[in-house]
C-alpha positions in Angstrom: 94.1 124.6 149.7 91.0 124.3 151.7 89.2 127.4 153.6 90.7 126.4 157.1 94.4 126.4 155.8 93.8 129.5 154.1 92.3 131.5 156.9 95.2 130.1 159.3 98.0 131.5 156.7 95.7 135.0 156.8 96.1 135.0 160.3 99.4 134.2 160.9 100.4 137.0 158.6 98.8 139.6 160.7 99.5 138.2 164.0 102.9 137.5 166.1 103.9 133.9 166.7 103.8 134.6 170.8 102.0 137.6 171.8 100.1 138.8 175.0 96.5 137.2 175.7 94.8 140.4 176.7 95.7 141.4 172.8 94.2 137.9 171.4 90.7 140.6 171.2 93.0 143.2 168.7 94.3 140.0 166.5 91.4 138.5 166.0 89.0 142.0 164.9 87.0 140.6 168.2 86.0 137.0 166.6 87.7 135.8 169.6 88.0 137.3 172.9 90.4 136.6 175.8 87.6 136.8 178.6 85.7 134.2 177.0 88.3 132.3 176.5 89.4 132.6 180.0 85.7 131.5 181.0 86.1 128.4 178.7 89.2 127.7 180.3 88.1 127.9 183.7 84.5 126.3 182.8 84.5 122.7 184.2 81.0 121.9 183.0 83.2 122.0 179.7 84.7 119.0 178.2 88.3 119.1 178.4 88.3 118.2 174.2 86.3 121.5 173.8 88.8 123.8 176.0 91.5 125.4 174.2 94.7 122.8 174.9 97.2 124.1 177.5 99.9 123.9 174.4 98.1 127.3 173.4 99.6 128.9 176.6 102.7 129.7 178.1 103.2 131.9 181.4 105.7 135.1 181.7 106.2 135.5 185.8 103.3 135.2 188.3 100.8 136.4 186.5 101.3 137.5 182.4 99.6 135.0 180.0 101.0 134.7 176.2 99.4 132.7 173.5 101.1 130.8 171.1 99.5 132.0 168.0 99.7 128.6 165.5 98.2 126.6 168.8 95.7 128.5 169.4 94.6 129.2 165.5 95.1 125.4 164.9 92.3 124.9 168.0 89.9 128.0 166.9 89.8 127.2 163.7 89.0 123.1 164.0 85.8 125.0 166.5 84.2 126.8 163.8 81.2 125.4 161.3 79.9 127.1 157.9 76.6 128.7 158.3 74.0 127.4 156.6 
């Protein structure tokens, strides 16, 4: 099992398959927050392949964003690099 599956399964243990953005900052001990998220979203000087993919979001009435935890995970994780 390589580092990335591992830390995905540790995740997905502690976190709920659909769940609220504004608690993505709770889930993820800060490592990821929902404002800059939002702002990477909403960047367009971004490159679409660096924005989280719309799969990772889903919309509850007019204005409540969820995340869909294994999406989003799948996305974050492929974004991070070992330190050196």
């Amino acid at each position: 099992m390589n580092n990335n599956t591992e830390l995905i399964e540790k995740l997905q243990a502690s976190m709920p398959p659909l769940f609220a953005a504004t608690e993505l900052d709770h889930y993820t001990g800060n490592s990821l927050r929902w404002t800059t998220l939002q702002n990477r979203r909403a960047n367009k000087n971004i490159p679409e392949s660096e924005k989280p993919p719309k799969a990772c979001f889903r919309q509850d009435g007019a204005r409540k964003i969820l995340i869909v935890r294994d999406e989003l995970l799948t996305w974050w994780i492929g974004t991070l690099t070992d330190c050196e």
